[in-house]
C-alpha positions as CSV (number, residue, x, y, z in Angstrom):
1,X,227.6,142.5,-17.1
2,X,230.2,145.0,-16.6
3,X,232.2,142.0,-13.8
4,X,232.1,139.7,-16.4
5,X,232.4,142.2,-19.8
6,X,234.3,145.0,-18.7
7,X,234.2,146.1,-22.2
8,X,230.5,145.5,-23.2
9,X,228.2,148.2,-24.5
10,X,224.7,148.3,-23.8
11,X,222.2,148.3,-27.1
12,X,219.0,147.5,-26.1
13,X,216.3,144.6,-25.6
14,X,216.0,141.9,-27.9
15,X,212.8,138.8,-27.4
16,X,213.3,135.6,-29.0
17,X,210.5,133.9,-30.0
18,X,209.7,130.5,-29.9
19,X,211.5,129.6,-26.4
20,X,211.1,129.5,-22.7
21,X,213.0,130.7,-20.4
22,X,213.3,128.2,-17.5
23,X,216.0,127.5,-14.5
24,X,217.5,123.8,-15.9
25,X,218.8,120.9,-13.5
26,X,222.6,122.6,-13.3
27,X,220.9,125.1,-11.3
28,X,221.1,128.4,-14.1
29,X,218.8,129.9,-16.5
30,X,218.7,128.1,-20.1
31,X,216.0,129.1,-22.8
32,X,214.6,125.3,-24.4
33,X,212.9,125.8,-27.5
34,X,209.1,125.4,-27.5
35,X,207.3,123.2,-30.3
36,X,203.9,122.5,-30.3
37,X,204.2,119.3,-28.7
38,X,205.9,120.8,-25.7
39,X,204.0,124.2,-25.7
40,X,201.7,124.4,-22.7
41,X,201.3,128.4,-22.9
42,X,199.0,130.3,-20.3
43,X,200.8,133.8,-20.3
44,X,201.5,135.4,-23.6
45,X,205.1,135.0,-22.1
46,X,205.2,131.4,-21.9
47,X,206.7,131.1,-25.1
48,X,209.3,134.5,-26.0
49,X,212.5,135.2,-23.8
50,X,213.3,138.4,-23.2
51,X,216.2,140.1,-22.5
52,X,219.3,142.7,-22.6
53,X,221.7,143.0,-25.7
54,X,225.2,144.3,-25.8
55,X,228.1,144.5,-28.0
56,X,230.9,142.1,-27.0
57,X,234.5,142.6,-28.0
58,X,236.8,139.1,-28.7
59,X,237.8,139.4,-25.0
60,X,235.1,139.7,-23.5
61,X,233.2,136.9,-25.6
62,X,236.3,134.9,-24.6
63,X,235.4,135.5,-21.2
64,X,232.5,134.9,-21.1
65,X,232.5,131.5,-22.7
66,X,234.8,130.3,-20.0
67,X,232.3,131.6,-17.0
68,X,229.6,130.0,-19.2
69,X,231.5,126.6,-19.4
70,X,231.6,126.6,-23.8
71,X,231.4,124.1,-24.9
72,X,230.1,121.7,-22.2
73,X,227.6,123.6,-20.0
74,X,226.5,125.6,-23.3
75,X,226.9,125.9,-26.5
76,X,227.2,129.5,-28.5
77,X,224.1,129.9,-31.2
78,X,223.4,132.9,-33.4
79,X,219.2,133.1,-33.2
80,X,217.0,135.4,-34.5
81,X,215.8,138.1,-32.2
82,X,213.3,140.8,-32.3
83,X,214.8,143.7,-31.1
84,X,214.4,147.3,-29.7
85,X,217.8,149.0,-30.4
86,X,218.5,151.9,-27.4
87,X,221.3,154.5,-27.7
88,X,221.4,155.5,-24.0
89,X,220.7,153.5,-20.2
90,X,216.8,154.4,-20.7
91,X,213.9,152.3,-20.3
92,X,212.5,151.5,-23.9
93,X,208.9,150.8,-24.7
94,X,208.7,146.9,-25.4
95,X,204.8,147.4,-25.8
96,X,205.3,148.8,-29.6
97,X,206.0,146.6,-32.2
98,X,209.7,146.0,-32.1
99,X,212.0,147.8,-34.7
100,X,213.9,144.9,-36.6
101,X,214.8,141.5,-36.7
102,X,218.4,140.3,-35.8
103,X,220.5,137.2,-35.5
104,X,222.3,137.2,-32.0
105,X,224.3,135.4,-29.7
106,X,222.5,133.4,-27.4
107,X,224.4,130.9,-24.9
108,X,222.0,127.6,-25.4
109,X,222.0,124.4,-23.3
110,X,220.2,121.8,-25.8
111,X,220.9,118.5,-23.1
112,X,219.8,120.0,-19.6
113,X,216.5,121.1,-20.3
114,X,213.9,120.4,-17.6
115,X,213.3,123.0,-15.0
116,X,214.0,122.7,-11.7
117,X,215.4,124.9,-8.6
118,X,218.1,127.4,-8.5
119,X,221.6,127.1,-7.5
120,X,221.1,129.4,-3.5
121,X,223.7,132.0,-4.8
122,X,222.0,132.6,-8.2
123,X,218.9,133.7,-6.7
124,X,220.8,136.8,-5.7
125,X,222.9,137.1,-9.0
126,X,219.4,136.6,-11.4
127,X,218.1,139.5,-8.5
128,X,220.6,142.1,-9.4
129,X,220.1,141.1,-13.6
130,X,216.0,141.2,-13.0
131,X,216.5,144.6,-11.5
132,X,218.2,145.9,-14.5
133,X,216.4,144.6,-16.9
134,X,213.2,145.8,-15.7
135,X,215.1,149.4,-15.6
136,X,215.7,149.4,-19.4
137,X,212.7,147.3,-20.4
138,X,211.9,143.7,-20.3
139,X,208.4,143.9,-18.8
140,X,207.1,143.8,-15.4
141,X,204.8,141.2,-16.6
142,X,207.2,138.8,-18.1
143,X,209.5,138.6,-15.0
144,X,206.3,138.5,-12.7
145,X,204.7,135.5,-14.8
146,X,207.8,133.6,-16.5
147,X,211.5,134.4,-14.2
148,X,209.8,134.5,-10.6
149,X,208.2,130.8,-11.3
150,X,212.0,130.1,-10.7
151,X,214.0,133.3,-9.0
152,X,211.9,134.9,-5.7
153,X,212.2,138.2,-5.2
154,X,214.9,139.6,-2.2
155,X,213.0,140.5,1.0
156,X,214.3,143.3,1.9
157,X,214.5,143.0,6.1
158,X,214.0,139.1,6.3
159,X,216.6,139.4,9.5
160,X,219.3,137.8,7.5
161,X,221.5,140.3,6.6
162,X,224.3,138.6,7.0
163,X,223.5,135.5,5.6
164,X,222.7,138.0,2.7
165,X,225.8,139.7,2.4
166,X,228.3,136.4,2.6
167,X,225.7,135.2,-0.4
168,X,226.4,138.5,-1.9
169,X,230.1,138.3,-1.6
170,X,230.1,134.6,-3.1
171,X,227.8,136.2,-5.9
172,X,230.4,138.7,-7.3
173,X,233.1,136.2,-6.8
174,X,230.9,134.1,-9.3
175,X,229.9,136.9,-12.0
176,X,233.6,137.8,-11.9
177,X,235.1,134.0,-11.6
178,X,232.2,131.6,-12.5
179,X,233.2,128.5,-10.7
180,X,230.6,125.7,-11.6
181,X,229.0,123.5,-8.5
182,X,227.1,121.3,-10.6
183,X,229.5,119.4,-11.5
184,X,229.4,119.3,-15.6
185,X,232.0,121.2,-16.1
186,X,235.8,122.0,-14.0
């Protein structure tokens, strides 16, 4: 977040109910909202997406809409959001009920909504996010059962390491400069 939002403040972990977090045919992560004719729910995860909330100043919002591809490859929505507010970097405790209800900004893609594989680069980008977010609290359980359906862990000493690090490199030339290979948007 700070390569994208050099500005952005941490505040805590927020789950919105009612969607699914899924990888969509562009390649990226989307959340699709669930309705009982859709909802197919095996893990008490199946149908909440968690995950980190910050503060965004006009620039950085502006930023980020163009590495997001507003308004073609999302669209910005204001959704309400159970949250856990944090003051500091520390891990907060998403087993207790959470402490208030907010509307939030959430990037939304309401036309590509059926899963399918990740973009080869955004398995390591989703890596580095899924690391962080486990630090400060979206549960272990949620990424095991819901985001790893779609984003495989990194293996360590697979004997690729430099296959690794050009994917890196092309990884933080994307968070910084999102340059879209799917072809919906230039």
């Amino acid at each position: 977040m700070t390569t994208r939002c050099p500005t952005s403040t941490y505040l805590g972990v927020a789950r919105l109910p009612n969607y699914q977090w899924i990888i969509n045919d562009r390649g990226y992560a989307n959340v699709v909202e669930v309705t009982d004719s859709n909802s197919t729910s095996m893990s008490p995860y199946d149908d909440v997406v968690f995950g980190l909330v910050y503060s965004l100043e006009a620039e950085d919002e502006k930023r980020l809409d163009k590495n997001e591809g507003v308004p073609v490859a999302y669209t910005k929505e204001m959704l309400q959001c159970e949250f856990w507010p944090s003051d500091t970097e520390h891990k907060v405790d998403t087993s207790k009920d959470p402490e208030k209800k907010e509307d939030m900004l959430v990037y939304i893609d309401r036309n590509r909504v059926q899963p399918d594989k990740p973009r080869e680069e955004y398995i390591y980008r989703m890596n580095q996010g899924i690391t962080d977010a486990v630090k400060l609290g979206v549960p272990e359980d949620y990424v095991r059962d819901v985001m790893r359906k779609y984003i495989p862990a990194q293996e360590d000493d697979d004997g690729k390491e430099g296959e690794r690090e050009r994917m890196a490199e092309f990884a933080r030339g994307q968070a910084a400069e999102f340059r879209d290979e799917s072809g919906v948007f230039q």
